[in-house]
N, CA, C and O atoms as CSV, one atom per row, in Angstrom:
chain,resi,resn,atom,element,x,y,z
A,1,UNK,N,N,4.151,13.792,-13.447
A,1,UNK,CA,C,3.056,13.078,-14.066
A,1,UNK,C,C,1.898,12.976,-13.073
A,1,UNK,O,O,2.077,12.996,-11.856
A,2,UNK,N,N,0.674,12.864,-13.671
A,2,UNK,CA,C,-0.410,13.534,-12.640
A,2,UNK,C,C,-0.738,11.727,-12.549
A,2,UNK,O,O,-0.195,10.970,-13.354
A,3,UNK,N,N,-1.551,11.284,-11.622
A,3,UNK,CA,C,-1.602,9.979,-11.610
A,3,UNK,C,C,-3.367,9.876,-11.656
A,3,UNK,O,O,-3.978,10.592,-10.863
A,4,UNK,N,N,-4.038,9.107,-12.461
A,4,UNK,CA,C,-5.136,9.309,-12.402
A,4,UNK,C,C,-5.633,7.738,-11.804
A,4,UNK,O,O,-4.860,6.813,-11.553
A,5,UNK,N,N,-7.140,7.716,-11.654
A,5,UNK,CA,C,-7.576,6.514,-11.722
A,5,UNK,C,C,-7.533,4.941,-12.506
A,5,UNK,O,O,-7.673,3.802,-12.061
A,6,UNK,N,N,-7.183,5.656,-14.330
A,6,UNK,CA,C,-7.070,4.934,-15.295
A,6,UNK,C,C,-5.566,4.462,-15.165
A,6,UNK,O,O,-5.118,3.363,-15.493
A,7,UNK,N,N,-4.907,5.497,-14.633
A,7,UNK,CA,C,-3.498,4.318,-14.800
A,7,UNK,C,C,-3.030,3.290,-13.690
A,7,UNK,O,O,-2.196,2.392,-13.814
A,8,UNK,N,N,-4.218,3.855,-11.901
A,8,UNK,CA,C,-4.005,2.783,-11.134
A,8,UNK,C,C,-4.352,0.920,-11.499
A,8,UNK,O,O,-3.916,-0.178,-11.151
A,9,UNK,N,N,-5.607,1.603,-12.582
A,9,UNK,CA,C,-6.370,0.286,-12.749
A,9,UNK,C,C,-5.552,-0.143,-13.654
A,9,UNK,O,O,-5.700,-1.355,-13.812
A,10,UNK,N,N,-4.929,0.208,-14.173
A,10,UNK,CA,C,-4.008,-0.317,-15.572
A,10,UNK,C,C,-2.713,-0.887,-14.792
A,10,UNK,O,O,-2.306,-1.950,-15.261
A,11,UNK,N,N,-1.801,-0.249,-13.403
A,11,UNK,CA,C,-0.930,-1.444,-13.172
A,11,UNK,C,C,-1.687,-2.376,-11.907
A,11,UNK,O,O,-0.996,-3.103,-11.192
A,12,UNK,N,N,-2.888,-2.285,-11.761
A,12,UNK,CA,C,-3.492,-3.617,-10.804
A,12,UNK,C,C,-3.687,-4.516,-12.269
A,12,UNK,O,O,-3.723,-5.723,-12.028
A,13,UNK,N,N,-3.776,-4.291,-13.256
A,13,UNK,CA,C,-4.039,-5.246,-14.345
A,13,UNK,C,C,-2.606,-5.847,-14.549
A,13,UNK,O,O,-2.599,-7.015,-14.940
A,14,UNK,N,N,-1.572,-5.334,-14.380
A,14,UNK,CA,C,-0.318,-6.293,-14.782
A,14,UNK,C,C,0.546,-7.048,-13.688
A,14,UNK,O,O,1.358,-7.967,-13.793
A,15,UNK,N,N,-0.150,-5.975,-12.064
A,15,UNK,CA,C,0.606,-7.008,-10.917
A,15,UNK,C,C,0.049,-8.414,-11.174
A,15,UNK,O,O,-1.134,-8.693,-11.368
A,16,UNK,N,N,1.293,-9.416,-11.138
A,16,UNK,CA,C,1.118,-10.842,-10.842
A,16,UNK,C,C,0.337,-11.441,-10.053
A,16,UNK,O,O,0.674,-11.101,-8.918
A,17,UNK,N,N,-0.772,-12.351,-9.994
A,17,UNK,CA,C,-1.133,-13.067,-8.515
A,17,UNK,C,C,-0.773,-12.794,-7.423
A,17,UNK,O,O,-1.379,-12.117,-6.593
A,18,UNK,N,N,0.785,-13.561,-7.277
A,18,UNK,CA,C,0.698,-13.423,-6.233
A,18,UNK,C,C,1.682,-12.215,-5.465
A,18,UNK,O,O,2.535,-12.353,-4.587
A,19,UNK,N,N,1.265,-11.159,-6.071
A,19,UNK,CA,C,0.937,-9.688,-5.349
A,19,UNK,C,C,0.295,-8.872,-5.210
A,19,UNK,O,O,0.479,-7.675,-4.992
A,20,UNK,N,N,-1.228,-9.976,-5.428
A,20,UNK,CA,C,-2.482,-9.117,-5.404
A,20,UNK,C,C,-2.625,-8.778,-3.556
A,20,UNK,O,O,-3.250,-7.746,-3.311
A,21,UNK,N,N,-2.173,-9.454,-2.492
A,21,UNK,CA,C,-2.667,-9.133,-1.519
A,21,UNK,C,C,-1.938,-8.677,-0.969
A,21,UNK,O,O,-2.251,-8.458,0.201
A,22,UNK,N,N,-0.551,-8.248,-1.412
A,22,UNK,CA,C,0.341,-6.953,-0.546
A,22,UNK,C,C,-0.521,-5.689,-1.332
A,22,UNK,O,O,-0.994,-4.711,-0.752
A,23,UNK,N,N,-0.595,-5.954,-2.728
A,23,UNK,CA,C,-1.404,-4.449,-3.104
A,23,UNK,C,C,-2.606,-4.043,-2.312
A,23,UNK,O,O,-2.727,-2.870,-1.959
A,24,UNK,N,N,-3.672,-5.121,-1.956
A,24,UNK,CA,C,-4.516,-5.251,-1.197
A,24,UNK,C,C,-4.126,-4.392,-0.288
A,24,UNK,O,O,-4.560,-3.255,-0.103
A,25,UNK,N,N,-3.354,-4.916,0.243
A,25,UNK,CA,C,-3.133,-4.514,1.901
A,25,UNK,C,C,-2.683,-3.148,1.938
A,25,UNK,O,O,-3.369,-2.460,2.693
A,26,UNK,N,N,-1.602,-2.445,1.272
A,26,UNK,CA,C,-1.377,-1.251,0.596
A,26,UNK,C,C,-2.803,-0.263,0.689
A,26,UNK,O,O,-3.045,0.756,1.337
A,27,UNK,N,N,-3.712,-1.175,-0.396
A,27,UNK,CA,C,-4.420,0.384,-0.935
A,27,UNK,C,C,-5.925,0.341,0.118
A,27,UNK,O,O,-6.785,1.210,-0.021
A,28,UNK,N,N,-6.030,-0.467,0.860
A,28,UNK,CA,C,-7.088,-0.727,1.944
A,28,UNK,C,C,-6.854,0.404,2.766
A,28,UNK,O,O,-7.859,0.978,3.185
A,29,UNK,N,N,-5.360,0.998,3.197
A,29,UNK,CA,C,-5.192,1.758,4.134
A,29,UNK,C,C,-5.418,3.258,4.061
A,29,UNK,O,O,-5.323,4.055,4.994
A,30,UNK,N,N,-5.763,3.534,2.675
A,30,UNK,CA,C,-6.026,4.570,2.047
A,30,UNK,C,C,-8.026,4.525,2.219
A,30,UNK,O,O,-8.461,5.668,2.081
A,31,UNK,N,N,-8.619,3.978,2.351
A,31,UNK,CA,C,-10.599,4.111,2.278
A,31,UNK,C,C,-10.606,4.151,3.618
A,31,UNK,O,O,-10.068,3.378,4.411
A,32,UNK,N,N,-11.230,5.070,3.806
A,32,UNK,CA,C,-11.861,5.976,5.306
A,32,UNK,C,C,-13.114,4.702,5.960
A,32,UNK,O,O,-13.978,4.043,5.382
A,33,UNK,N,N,-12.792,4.763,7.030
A,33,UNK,CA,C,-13.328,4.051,7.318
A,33,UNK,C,C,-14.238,5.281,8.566
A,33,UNK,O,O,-13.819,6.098,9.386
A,34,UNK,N,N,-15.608,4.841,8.134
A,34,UNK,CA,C,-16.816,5.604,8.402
A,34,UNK,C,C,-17.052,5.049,9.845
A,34,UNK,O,O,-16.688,4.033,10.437
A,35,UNK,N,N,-17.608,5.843,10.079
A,35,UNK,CA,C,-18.086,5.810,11.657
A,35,UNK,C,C,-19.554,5.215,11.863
A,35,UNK,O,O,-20.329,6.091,11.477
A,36,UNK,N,N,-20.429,3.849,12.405
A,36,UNK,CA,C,-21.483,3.474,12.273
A,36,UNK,C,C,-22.080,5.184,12.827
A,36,UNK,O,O,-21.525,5.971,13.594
A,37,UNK,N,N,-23.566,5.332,11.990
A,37,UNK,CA,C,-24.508,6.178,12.322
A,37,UNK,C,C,-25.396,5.810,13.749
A,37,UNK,O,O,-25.463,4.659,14.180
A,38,UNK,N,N,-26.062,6.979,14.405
A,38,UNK,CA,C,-26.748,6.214,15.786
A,38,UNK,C,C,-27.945,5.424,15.194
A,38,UNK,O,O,-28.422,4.423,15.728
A,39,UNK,N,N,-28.393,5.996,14.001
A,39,UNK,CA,C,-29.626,4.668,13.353
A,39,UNK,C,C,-29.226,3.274,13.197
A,39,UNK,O,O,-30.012,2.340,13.352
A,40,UNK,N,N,-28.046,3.149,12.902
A,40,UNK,CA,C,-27.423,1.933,12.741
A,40,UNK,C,C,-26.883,1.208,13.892
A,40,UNK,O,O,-27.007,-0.017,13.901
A,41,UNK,N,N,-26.190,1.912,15.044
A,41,UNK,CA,C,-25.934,1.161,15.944
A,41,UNK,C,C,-27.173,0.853,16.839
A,41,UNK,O,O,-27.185,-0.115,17.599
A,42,UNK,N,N,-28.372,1.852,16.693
A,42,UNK,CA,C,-29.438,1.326,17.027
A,42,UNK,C,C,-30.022,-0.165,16.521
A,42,UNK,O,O,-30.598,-0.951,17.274
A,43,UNK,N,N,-29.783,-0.377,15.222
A,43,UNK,CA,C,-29.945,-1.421,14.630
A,43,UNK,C,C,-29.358,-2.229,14.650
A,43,UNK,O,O,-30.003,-3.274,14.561
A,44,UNK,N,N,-28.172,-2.363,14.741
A,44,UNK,CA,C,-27.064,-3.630,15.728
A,44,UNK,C,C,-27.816,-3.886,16.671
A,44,UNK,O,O,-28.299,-5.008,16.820
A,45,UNK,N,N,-28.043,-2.899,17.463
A,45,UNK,CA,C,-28.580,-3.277,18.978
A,45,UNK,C,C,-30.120,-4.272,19.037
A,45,UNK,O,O,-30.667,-4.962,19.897
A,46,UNK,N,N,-30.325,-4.008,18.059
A,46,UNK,CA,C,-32.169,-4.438,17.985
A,46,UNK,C,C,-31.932,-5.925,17.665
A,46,UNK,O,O,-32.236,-6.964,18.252
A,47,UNK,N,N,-31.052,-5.554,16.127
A,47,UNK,CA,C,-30.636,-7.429,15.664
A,47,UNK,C,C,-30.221,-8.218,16.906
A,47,UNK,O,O,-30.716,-9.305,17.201
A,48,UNK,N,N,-29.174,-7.525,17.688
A,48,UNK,CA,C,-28.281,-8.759,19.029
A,48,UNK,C,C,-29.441,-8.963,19.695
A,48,UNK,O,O,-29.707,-10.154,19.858
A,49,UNK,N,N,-30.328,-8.070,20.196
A,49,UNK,CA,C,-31.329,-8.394,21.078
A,49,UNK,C,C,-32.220,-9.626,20.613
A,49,UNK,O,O,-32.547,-10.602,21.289
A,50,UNK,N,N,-32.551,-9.320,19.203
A,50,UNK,CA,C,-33.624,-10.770,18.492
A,50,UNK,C,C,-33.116,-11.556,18.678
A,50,UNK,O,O,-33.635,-12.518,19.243
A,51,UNK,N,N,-31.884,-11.542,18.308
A,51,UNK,CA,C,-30.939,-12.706,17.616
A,51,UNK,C,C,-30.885,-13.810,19.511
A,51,UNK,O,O,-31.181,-15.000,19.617
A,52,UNK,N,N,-30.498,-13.027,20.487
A,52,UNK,CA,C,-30.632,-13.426,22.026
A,52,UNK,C,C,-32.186,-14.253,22.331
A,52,UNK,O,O,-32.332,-15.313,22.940
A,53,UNK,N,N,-33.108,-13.510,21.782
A,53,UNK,CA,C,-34.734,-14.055,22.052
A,53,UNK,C,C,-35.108,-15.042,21.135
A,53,UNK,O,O,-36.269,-15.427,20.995
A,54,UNK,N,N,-34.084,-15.482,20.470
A,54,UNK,CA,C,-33.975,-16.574,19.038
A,54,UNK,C,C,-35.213,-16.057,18.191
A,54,UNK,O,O,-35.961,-16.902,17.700
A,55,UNK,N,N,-35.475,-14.653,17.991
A,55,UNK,CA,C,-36.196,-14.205,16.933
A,55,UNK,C,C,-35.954,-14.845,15.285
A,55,UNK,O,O,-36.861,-15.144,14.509
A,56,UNK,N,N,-34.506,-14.946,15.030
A,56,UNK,CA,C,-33.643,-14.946,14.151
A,56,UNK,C,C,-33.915,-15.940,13.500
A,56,UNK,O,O,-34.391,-16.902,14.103
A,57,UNK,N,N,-33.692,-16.015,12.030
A,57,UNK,CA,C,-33.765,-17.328,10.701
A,57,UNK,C,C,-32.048,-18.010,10.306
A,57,UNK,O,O,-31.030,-17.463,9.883
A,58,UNK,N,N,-32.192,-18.646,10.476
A,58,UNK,CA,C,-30.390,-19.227,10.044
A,58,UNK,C,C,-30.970,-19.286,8.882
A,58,UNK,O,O,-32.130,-19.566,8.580
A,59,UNK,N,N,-29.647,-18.867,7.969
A,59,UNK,CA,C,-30.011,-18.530,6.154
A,59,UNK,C,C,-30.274,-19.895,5.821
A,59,UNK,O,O,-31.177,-20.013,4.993
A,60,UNK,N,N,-29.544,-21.405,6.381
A,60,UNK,CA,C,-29.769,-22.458,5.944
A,60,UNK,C,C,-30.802,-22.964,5.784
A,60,UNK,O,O,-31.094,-23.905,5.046
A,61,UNK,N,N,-31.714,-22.101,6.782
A,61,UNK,CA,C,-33.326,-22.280,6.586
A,61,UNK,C,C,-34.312,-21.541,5.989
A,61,UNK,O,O,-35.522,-21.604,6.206
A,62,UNK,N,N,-33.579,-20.670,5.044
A,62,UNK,CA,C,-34.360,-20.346,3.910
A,62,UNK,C,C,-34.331,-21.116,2.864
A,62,UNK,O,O,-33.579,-22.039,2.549
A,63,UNK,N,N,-35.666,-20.407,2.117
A,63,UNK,CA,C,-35.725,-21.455,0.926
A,63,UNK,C,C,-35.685,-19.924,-0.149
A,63,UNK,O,O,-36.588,-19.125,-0.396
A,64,UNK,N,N,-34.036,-19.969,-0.678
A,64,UNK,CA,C,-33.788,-19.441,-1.567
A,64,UNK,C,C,-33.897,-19.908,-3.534
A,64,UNK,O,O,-32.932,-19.958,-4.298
A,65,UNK,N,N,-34.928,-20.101,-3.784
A,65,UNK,CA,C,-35.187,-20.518,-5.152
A,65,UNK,C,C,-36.031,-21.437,-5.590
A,65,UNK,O,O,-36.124,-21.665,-6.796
């Protein structure tokens, strides 16, 4: 039997609660985990630096709405 997408999602629909986070843990080990790009670790680097010169906004001090 060929196993497709539609029938994974069909038994995550009947595991119980509480074996949603062994499945979790299971199918996490399967998604590739990507390698940051040098644009991006450039951009880590820029944020830590602001974030050090207290450039930075704590979200609590936005005014969201």
């Amino acid at each position: 039997m060929a196993v497709s997408r539609q029938h994974l999602h069909a038994l995550v629909d009947i595991v119980e609660e509480s074996g949603l986070a062994t499945l979790y843990n299971v199918m996490i080990r399967f998604i590739p985990e990507d390698d940051a790009t040098p644009d991006e670790i450039d951009a880590i680097a820029q944020a830590r630096a602001e974030y050090k010169r207290g450039e930075t906004v704590k979200l609590a001090d936005l005014r969201l709405g």
